[in-house]
C-alpha positions, -999 to +999 in steps of 0.1 A: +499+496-738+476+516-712+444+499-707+411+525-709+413+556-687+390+542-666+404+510-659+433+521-650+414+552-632+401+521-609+431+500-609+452+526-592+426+543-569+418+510-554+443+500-523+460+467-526+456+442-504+479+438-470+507+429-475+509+429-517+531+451-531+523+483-549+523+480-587+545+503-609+514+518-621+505+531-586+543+545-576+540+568-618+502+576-603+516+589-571+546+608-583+522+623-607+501+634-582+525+651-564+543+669-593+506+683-605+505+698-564+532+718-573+518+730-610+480+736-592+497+750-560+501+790-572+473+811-584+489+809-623+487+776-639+513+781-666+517+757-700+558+760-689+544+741-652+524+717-668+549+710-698+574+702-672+551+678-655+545+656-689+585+662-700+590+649-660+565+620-662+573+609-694+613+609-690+615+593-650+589+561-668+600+568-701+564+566-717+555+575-749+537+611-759+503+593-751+509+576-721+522+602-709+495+625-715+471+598-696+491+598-669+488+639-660+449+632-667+445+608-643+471+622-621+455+657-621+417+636-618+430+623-587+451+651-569+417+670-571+397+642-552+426+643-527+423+653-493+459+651-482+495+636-497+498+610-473+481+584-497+504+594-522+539+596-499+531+566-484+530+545-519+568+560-531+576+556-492+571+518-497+591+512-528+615+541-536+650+541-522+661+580-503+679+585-535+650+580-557+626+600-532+651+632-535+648+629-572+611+629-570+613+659-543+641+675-571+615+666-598+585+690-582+610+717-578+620+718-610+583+725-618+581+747-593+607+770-611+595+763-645+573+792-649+603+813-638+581+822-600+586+803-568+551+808-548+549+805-511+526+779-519+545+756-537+573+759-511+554+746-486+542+717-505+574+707-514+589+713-478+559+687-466+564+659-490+598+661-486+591+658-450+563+633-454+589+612-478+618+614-448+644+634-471+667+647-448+670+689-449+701+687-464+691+668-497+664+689-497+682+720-503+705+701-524+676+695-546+664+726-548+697+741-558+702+718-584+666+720-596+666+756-598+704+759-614+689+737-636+656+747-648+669+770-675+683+737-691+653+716-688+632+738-704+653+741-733+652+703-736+616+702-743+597+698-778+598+734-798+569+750-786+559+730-757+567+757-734+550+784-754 
């Protein structure tokens, strides 16, 4: 299981060492992060957005309803202490393979479109972590497509009345 908020709070803030490798703790922490950008990016923080976030979190680490639910705490406790994403890039930069970065980049579009409204904003978040995680235009759009062809579907597979 998790250890306290807090120590885990510390464990993942901290930087590790050069040249030790991230732990998976870090890479859900990151990707966390960057999926509550998009939810806090518009001026409407929706229950659909941040249902989408847990439903995303707890699916790609398959965590249970709790963990989950620590892990957008800390995650949204970090992204605002954050002063950029390249903290955050860099750590699923290190470990994730191009196919697993366009999931992540397809990940934060399908919360983008989750409350049914694509904001400027959360375009051009997504258009710089994609860029700051090296996914090439094309996948991009590719995600996007399939995100948003797909958002209708994902939000009918969440828990009745999680997205009311």
């Amino acid at each position: 299981m998790l250890k306290t908020l807090r120590d885990l709070f510390d464990s993942l803030t901290a930087a590790p060492p050069p040249g030790q490798a991230r732990t998976p703790h870090e890479l859900q922490l990151a990707t966390g992060v960057l999926l509550v950008e998009v939810m806090c990016a518009d001026a409407s923080l929706t229950d659909e957005e941040r249902q989408m976030v847990l439903h995303t979190l707890r699916q790609r680490f398959e965590l249970t309803e709790d963990e989950g639910a620590r892990l957008l705490e800390l995650a949204q406790v970090r992204a605002r202490g954050a002063h950029d994403l390249h903290a955050f890039t860099s750590a699923l930069n290190e470990r994730l393979s191009p196919e697993e970065k366009i999931a992540v980049v397809e990940a934060m579009w399908q919360v983008a479109f989750a409350d049914g409204h694509l904001a400027s904003h959360e375009q051009h978040i997504l258009w710089r972590v994609a860029d700051l995680l090296h996914v090439p235009h094309g996948a991009y759009i590719h995600a996007k497509m399939r995100a948003r062809d797909g958002s209708a579907a994902a939000l009918s597979s969440l828990p009745p009345g999680a997205s009311s």
